[in-house]
matplotlib code that plots the C-alpha trace (Angstrom):
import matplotlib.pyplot as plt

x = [0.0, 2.3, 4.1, 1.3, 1.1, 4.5, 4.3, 1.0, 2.9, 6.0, 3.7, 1.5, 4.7, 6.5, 2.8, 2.9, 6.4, 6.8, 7.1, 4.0, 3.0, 1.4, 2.8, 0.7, -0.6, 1.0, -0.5, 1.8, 1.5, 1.0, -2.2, -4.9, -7.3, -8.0, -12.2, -11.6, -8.8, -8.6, -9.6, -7.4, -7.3, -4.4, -5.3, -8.5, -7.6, -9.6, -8.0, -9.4, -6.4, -6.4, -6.3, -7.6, -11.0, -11.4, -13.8, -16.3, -15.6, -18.9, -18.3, -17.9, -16.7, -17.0, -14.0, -13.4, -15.4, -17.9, -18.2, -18.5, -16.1, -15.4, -13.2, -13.9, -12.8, -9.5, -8.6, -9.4, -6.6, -4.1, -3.9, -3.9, -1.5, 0.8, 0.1, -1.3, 0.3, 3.1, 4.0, 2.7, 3.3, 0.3, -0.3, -3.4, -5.2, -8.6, -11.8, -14.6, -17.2, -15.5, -11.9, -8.8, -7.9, -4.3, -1.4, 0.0, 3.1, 4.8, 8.3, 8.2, 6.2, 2.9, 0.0, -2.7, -0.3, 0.6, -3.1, -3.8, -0.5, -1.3, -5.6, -7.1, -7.7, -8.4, -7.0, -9.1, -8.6, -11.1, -8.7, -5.5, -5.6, -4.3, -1.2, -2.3, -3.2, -0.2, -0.4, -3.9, -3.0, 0.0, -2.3, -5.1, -2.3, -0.7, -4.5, -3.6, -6.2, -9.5, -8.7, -9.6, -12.1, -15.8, -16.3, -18.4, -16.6, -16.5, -18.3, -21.0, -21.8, -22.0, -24.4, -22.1, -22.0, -19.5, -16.1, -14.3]
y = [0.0, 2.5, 1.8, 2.6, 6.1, 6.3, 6.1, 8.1, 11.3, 10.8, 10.8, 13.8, 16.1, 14.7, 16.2, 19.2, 20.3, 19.2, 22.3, 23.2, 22.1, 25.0, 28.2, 31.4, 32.8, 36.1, 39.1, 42.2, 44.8, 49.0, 50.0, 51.5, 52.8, 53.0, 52.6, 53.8, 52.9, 49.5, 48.6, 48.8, 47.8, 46.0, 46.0, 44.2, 42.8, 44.4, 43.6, 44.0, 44.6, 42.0, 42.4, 46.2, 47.6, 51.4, 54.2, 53.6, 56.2, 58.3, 58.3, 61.2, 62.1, 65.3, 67.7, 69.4, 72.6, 70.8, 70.1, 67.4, 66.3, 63.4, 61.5, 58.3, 60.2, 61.4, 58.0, 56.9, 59.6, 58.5, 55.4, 56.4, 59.2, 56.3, 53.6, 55.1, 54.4, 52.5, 48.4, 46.2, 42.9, 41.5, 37.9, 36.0, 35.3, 34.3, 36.0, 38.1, 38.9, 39.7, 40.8, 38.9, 40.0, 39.9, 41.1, 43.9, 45.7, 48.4, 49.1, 46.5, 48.5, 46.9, 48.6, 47.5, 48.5, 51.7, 52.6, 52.1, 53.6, 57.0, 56.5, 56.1, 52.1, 49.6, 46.7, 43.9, 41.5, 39.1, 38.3, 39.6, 38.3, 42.0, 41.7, 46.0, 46.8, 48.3, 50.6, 51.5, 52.4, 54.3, 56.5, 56.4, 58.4, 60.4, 61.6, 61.2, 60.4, 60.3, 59.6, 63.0, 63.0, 61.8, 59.1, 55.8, 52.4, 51.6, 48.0, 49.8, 52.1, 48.9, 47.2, 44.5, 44.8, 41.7, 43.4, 44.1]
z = [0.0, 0.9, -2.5, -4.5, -2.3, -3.1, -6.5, -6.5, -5.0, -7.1, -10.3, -9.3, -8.0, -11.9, -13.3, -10.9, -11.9, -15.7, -18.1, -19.8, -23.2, -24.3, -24.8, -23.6, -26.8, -27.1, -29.8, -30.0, -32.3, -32.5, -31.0, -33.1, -30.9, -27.5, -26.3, -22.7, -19.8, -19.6, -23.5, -26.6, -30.2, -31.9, -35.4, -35.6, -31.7, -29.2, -25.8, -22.5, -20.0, -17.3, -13.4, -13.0, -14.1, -15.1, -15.4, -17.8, -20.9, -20.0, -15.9, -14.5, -10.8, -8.8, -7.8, -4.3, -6.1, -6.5, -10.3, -12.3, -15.1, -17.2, -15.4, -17.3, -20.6, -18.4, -18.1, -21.8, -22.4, -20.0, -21.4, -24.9, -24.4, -22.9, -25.9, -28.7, -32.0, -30.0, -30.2, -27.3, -26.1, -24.6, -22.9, -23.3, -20.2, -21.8, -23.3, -22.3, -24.5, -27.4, -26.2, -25.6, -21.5, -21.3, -19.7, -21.5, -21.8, -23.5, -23.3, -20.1, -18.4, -17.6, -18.6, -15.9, -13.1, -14.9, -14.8, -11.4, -9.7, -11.8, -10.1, -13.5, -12.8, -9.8, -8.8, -9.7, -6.6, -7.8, -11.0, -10.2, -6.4, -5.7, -7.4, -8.0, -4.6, -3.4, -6.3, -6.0, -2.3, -3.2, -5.8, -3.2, -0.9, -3.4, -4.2, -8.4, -11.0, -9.3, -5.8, -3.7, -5.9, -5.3, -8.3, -8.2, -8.7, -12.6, -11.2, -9.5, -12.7, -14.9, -12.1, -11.2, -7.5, -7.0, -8.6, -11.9]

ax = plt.figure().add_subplot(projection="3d")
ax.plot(x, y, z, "-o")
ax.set_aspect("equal")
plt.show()
């Protein structure tokens, strides 16, 4: 009996450990438009970036004077101001609805975390098991983007009260 535990645990560990068979799909190329702050175009691509959720394009927040003003169009800037007509490198993480959601980089900087340290973004815990929260906290604190700002949670404007 213990043998066949034995060999049981030596043949999981060989499974756990051998290298994968698949490569991650990867699509890179020069981005084409960008729909709002966390949702880009590669050619005919559309790609959702993966682990942080942004303003919707039409949200709009509310400044310490009191008025309003389109923060969700802010962060559709930032984020083409960073990427727009440059090349990416993006890794596949899967689908939703009709966009790849990947992992995306330009120049090795990754783009999700780059929109949530600069407050345009949030870290999406429920997907990226908050590999972003320290950044979201360290905008939160440096009050950039929309924090100090009175703004509604791009989830909570889309009616999905359980996260990104």
């Amino acid at each position: 009996m213990n043998k066949i535990v034995s060999t049981a645990v030596l043949a999981l560990c060989m499974l756990l450990h051998a290298p994968a068979t698949h490569a991650q799909q990867t699509v890179s190329g020069t981005v084409t438009q960008v729909m709002d702050g966390d949702t880009l175009r590669l050619g005919d691509q559309k790609i959702r970036l993966w682990g942080a959720d942004a303003l919707e394009r039409t949200q709009t927040c509310v400044n310490r004077q009191a008025r309003t003003w389109a923060c969700g169009e802010a962060a559709r800037a930032a984020l083409a101001d960073a990427v727009m007509s440059k090349t990416i490198i993006c890794t596949v993480r899967g689908r939703s609805f009709d966009r790849l959601v990947a992992r995306c980089e330009s120049q090795g900087v990754d783009l999700s975390q780059m929109m949530v340290r600069a407050g345009w973004s949030f870290d999406c815990a429920r997907y990226s098991r908050s590999e972003y929260a320290q950044h979201q906290r360290a905008a939160e604190a440096a009050q950039v983007g929309v924090w100090g700002h009175t703004f509604e949670l791009p989830w909570l404007a889309r009616s999905r009260p359980n996260g990104c």
